[in-house]
Structure formats: structure tokens, C-alpha cells
C-alpha positions, -999 to +999 in steps of 0.1 A: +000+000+000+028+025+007+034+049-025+001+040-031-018+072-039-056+072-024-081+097-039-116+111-032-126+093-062-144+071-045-167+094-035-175+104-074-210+097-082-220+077-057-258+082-041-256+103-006-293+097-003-291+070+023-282+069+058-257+050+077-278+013+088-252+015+120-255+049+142-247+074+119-217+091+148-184+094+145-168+070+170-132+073+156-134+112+151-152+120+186-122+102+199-094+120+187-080+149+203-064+165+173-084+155+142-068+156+111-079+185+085-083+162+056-088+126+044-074+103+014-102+080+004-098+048-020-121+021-026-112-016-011-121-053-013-098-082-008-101-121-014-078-122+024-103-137+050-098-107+074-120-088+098-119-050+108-140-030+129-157+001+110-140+031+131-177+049+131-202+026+139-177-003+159-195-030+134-174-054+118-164-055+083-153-083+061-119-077+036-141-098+013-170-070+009-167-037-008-157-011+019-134+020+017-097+023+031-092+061+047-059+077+054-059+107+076-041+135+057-034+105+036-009+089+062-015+055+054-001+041+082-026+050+102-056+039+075-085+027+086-110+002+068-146+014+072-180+005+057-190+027+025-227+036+037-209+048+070-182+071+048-207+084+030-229+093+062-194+110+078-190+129+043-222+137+040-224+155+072-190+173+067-169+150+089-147+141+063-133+162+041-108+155+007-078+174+006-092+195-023-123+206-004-095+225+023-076+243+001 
């Protein structure tokens, strides 16, 4: 993944209509104490049998479905894999912002 750049594109024509199925709140960004200005978005599915937990609603997510890896300030070592429905509700609500939408 390193070098690897990640883009809003993800984000690019996708319906913002629906609501997150989880909470809807930002668990990972309540709980940091200096959140970063922008995210790197990319879109993620893998064939490994691995598990994450989505950083906003705690529910888990499998490698195997369709999710989206963010970066904060696109530092991939700290990415995070999260469910799409539930980046969608954080972007939607102005949680998440690409680098292009802060300069």
C-alpha cells in the first residue's frame, strides 16, 4: 500500500441519499484529540479472510465486501477500513473532508 496514492474518487457519483444502517456518529473522530484536517479516500475489497471493525459505527467489516480504506491527511499508516454507507454518512455530514475541499 505504501506509495500507493488514495483519492476522493471514491466518492464520485455515488448516491448520498441513504443513511448509515449502523449509528450514523463518528466514534473514531469524537475520539481523537487533534483531528486531522483532511482525508485520502480509495475504494477496497480483498479475497484475504480478514476482519476490521468500522471506526464509526464499531460493526465489523469483512476484507471480502466492498468497503473504503481512509488515510488521515493520507498517512497510510494510520488507515483505517470502514464501511462505505458509513463514509458516505461522515462525508455527508461534513466529517470528512478530501484534501481538495480545504484548500
Amino acid at each position: 500500500m505504501a506509495g500507493r496514492a488514495m483519492s476522493v474518487g471514491v466518492m464520485t457519483g455515488t448516491d448520498l441519499s441513504g443513511d448509515c444502517p449502523r449509528f450514523g456518529v463518528s466514534i473514531m473522530i469524537s475520539r481523537m484529540s487533534d483531528p486531522p484536517r483532511w482525508w485520502a479516500f480509495r475504494r477496497a475489497q480483498s479475497r484475504k479472510p480478514a476482519t476490521y471493525t468500522c471506526p464509526f459505527c464499531g460493526e465489523r467489516l469483512h476484507a471480502m465486501s466492498e468497503h473504503v480504506v481512509l488515510a488521515p491527511e493520507g498517512d497510510v499508516s494510520k488507515r483505517r477500513h470502514a464501511h462505505t454507507e458509513c463514509v458516505l454518512t461522515e462525508r455527508r455530514a461534513g466529517r470528512l473532508r478530501a484534501e481538495d475541499e480545504v484548500r
